[in-house]
Every structure is written in C-alpha cells, then in structure tokens.
Backbone as ProteinMPNN parsed JSONL, in Angstrom:
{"seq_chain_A": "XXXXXXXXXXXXXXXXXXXXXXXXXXXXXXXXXXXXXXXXXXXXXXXXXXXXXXXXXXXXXXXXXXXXXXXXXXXXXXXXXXXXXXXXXXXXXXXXXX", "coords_chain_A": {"N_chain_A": [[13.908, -6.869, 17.363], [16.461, -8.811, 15.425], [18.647, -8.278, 13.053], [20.774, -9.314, 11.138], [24.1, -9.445, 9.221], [25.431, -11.089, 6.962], [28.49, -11.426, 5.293], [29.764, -12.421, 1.82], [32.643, -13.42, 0.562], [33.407, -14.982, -2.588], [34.999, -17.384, -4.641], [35.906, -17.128, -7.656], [35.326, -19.241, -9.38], [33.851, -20.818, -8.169], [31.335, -19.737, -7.887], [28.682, -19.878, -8.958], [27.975, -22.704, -8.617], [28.149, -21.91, -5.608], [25.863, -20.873, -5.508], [23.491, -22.464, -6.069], [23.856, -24.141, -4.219], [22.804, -22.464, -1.651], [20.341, -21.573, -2.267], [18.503, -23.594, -1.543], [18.505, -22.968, 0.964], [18.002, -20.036, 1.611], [14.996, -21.028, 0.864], [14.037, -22.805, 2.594], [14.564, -21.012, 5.175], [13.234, -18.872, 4.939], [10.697, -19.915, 5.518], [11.019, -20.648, 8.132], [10.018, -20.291, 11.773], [9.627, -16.928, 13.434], [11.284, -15.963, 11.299], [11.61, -12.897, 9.544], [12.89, -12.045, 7.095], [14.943, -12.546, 4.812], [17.423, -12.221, 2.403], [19.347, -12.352, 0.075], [21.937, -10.691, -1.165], [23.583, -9.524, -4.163], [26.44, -8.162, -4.447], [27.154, -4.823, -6.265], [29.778, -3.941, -7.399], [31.659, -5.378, -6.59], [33.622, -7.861, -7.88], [31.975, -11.074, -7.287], [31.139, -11.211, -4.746], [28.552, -11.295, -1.653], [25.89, -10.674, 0.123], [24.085, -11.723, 2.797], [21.08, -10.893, 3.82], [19.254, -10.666, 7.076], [16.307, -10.949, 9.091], [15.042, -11.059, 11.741], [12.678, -12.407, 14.387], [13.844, -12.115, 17.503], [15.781, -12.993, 19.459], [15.589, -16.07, 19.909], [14.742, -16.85, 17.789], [16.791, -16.436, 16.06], [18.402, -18.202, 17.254], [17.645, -20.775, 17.217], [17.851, -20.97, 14.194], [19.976, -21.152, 13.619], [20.443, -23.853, 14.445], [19.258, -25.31, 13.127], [18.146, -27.483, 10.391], [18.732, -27.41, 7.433], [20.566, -24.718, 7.637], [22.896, -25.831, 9.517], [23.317, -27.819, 7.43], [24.306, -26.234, 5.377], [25.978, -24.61, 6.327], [28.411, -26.479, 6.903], [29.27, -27.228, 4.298], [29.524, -24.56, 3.021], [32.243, -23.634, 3.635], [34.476, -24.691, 1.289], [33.783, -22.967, -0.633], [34.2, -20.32, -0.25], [36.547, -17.486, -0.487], [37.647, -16.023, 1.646], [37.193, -15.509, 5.05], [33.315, -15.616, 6.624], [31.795, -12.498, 7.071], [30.334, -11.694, 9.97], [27.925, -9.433, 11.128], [25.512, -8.576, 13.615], [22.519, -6.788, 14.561], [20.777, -5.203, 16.418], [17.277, -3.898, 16.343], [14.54, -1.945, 15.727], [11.782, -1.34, 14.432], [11.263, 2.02, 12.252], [7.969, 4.178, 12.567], [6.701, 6.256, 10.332]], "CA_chain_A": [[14.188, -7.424, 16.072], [17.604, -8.87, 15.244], [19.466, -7.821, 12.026], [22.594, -9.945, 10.631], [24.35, -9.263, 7.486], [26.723, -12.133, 6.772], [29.368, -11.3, 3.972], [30.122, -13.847, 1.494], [33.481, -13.29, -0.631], [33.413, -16.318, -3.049], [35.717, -18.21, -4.81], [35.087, -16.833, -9.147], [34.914, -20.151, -10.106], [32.95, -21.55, -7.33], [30.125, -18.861, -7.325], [27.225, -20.58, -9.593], [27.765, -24.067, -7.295], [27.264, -21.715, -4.002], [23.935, -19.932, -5.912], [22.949, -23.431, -6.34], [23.607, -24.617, -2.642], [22.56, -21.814, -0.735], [19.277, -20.963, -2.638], [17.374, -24.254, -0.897], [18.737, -22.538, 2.721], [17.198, -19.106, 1.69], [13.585, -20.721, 0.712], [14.058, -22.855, 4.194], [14.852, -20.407, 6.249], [12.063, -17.817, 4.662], [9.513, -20.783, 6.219], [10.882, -20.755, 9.646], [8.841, -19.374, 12.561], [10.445, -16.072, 13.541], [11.993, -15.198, 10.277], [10.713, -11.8, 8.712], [13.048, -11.678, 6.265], [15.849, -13.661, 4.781], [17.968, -12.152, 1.126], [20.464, -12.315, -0.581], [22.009, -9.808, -2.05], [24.969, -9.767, -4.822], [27.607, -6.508, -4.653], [27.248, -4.627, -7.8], [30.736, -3.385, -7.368], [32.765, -6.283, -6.154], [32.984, -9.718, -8.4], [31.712, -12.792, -6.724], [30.664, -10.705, -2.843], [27.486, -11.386, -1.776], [25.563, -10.572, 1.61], [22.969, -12.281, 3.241], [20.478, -9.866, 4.833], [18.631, -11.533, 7.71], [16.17, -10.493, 10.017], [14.531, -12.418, 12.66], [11.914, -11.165, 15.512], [14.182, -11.912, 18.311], [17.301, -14.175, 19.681], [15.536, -17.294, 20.028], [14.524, -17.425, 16.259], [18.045, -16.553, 15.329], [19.323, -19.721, 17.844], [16.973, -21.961, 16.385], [17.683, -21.211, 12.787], [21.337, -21.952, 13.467], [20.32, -25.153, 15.089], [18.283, -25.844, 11.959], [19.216, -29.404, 9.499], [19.13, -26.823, 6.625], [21.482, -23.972, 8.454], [23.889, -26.475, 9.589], [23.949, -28.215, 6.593], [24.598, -25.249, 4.928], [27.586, -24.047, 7.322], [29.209, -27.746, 6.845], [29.662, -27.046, 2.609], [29.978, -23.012, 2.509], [33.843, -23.317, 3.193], [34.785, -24.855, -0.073], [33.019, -21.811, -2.321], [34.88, -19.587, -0.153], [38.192, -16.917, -1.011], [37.873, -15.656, 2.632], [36.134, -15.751, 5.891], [32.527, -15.028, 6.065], [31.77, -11.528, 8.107], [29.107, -11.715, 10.242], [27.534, -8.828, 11.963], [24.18, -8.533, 14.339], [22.248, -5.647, 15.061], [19.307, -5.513, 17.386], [16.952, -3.039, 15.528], [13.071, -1.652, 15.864], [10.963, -0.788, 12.919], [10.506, 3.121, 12.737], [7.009, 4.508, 11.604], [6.83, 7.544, 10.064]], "C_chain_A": [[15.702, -7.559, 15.93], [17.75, -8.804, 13.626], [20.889, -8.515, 11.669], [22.477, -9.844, 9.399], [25.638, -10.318, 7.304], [27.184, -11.848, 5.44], [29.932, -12.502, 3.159], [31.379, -13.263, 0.492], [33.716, -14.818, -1.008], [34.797, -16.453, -4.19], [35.168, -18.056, -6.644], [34.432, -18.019, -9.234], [33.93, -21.274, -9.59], [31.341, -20.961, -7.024], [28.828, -19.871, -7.537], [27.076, -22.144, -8.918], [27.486, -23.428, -6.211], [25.794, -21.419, -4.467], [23.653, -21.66, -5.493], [22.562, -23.91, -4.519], [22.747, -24.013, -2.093], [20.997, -21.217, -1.248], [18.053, -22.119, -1.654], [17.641, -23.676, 0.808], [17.826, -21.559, 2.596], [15.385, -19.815, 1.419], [13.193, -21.593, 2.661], [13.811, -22.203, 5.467], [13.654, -19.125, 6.622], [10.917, -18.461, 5.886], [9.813, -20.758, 7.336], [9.961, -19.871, 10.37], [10.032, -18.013, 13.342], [11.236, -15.238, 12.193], [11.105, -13.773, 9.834], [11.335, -11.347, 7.621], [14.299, -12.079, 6.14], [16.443, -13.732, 2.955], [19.143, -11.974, 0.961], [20.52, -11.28, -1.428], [23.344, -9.801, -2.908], [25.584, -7.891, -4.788], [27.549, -6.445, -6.277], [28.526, -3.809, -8.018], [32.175, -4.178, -6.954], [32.309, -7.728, -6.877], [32.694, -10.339, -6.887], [31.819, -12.112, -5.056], [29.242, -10.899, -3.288], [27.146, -11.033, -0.31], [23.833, -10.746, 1.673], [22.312, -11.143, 4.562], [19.082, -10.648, 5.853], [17.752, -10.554, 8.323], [14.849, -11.128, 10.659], [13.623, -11.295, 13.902], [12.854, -10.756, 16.663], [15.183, -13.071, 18.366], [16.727, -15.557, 19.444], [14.97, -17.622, 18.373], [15.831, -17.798, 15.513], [18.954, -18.057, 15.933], [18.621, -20.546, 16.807], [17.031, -22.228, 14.758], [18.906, -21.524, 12.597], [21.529, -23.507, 13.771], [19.782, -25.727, 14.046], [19.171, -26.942, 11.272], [19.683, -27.959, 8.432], [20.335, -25.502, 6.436], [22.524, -24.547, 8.469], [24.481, -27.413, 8.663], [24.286, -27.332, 5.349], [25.96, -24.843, 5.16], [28.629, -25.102, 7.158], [29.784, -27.253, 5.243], [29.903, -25.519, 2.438], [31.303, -23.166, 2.471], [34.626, -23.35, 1.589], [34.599, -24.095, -1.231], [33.682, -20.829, -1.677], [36.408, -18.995, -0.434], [37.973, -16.309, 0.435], [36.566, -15.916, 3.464], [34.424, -15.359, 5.716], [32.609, -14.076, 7.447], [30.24, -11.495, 8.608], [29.334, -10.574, 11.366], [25.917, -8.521, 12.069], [24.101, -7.347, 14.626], [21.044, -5.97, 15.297], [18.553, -3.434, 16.939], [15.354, -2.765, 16.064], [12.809, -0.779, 14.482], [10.507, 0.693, 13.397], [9.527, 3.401, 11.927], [6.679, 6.145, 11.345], [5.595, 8.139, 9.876]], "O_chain_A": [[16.357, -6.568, 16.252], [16.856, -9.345, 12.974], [21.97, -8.06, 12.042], [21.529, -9.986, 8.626], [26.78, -10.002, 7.636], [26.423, -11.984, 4.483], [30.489, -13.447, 3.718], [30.968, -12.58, -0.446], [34.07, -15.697, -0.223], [35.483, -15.458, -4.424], [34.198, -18.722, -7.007], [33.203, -18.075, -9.196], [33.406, -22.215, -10.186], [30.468, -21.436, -6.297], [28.173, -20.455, -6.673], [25.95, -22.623, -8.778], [26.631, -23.977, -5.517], [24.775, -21.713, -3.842], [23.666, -21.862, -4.279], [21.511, -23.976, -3.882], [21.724, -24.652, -1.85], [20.505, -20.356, -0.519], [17.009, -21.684, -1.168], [16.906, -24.051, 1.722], [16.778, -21.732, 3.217], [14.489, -19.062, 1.801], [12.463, -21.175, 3.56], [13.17, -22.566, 6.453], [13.279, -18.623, 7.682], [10.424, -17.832, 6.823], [8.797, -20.856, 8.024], [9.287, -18.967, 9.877], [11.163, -18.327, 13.714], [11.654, -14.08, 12.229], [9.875, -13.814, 9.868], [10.806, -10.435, 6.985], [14.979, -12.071, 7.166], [16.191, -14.693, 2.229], [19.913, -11.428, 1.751], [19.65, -10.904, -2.214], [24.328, -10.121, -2.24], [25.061, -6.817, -5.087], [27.731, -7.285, -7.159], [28.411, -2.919, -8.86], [33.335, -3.767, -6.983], [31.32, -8.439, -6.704], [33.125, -10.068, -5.766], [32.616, -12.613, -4.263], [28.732, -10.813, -4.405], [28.072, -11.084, 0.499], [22.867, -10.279, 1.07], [22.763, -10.761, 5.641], [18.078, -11.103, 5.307], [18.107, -9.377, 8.264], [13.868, -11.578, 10.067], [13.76, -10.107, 14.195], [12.936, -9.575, 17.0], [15.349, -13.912, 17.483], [17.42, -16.278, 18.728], [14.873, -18.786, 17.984], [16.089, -18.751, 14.778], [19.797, -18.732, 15.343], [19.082, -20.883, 15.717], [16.55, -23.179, 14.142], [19.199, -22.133, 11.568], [22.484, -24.209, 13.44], [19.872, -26.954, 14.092], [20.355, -27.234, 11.44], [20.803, -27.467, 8.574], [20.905, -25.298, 5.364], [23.371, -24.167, 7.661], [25.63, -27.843, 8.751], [24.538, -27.92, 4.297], [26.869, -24.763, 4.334], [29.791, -24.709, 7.26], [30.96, -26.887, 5.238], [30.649, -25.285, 1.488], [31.823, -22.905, 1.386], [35.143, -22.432, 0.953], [34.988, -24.3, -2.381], [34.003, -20.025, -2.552], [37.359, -19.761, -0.588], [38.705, -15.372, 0.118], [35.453, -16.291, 3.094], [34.155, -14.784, 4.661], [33.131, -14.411, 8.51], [29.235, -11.329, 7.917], [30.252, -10.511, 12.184], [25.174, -8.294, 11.113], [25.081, -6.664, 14.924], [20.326, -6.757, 14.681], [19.044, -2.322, 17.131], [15.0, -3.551, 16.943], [13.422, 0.064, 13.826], [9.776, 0.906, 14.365], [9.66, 3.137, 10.732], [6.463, 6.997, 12.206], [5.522, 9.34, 9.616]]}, "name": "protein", "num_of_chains": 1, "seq": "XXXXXXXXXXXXXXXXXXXXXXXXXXXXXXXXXXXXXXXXXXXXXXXXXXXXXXXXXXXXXXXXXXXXXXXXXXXXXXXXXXXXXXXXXXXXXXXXXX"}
C-alpha cells in the first residue's frame, strides 16, 4: 500500500477558488481503480494549510493517477492558489490487524 501526504500552503485569498478546483480531482480520483482512499484535510492550527491524504494499493495506481486528465489538469492550475511549494511525501505502508 502506498501512502502520500501532499501539503498545500495556500494563498488567504486564493483558498475558496482552490476548494472549488480541487474538489472535482478528489471525487475523480476517489473513482479510480487502485485508489482506497483519497482526503483532504484542512490544518486546524495553520490558516489556509491543507493536506491531501492519499492512499493507493500499490505504485502502478499511484503512476496512473498522475497520468490521469483530471490529476494533470489539476497540477497545471494548483500553482496560482499557492504561497509556497507543495510537500510531497510517500510512504509504502501495510494495514495492521489487531
């Protein structure tokens, strides 16, 4: 199972135009094959941060969802809502059962 948390620091006045964008990527991306799970989450401690919590079965879901129309047309318009880079980190994970 792969795990990415992409960090979003936004731009105050640009936030409610990214919600807007980036909400048809999250129901997109929910529908792909491989996804298991695909939210957003807002920082309740930092204005306008947000982090996208991904998690995919394995590598070739995560290629293919970058290869995606909705992905890449996603990645083309995020700059403009941004106040800094976005942070992306992967982690390769297994579900424990207790």
């Amino acid at each position: 199972m792969i795990i990415i948390h992409a960090g979003f620091h936004l731009q105050a006045d640009k936030e409610l135009e990214f919600l807007e964008v980036i909400y048809p990527l999250i129901a997109a991306s929910r529908a792909e094959n491989g996804n298991v799970a695909y939210d957003l989450m807002r920082d309740t401690e930092k204005e306008s941060v947000y982090t996208m919590v991904e998690v995919w079965e394995d590598m070739v879901a995560v290629e293919n969802h970058n290869k995606s129309d909705h992905f890449t047309a996603f990645a083309s318009k995020a700059p403009q809502y941004l106040a800094a880079r976005i942070e992306v980190k992967l982690y390769e994970g297994k579900e424990i059962n207790s």
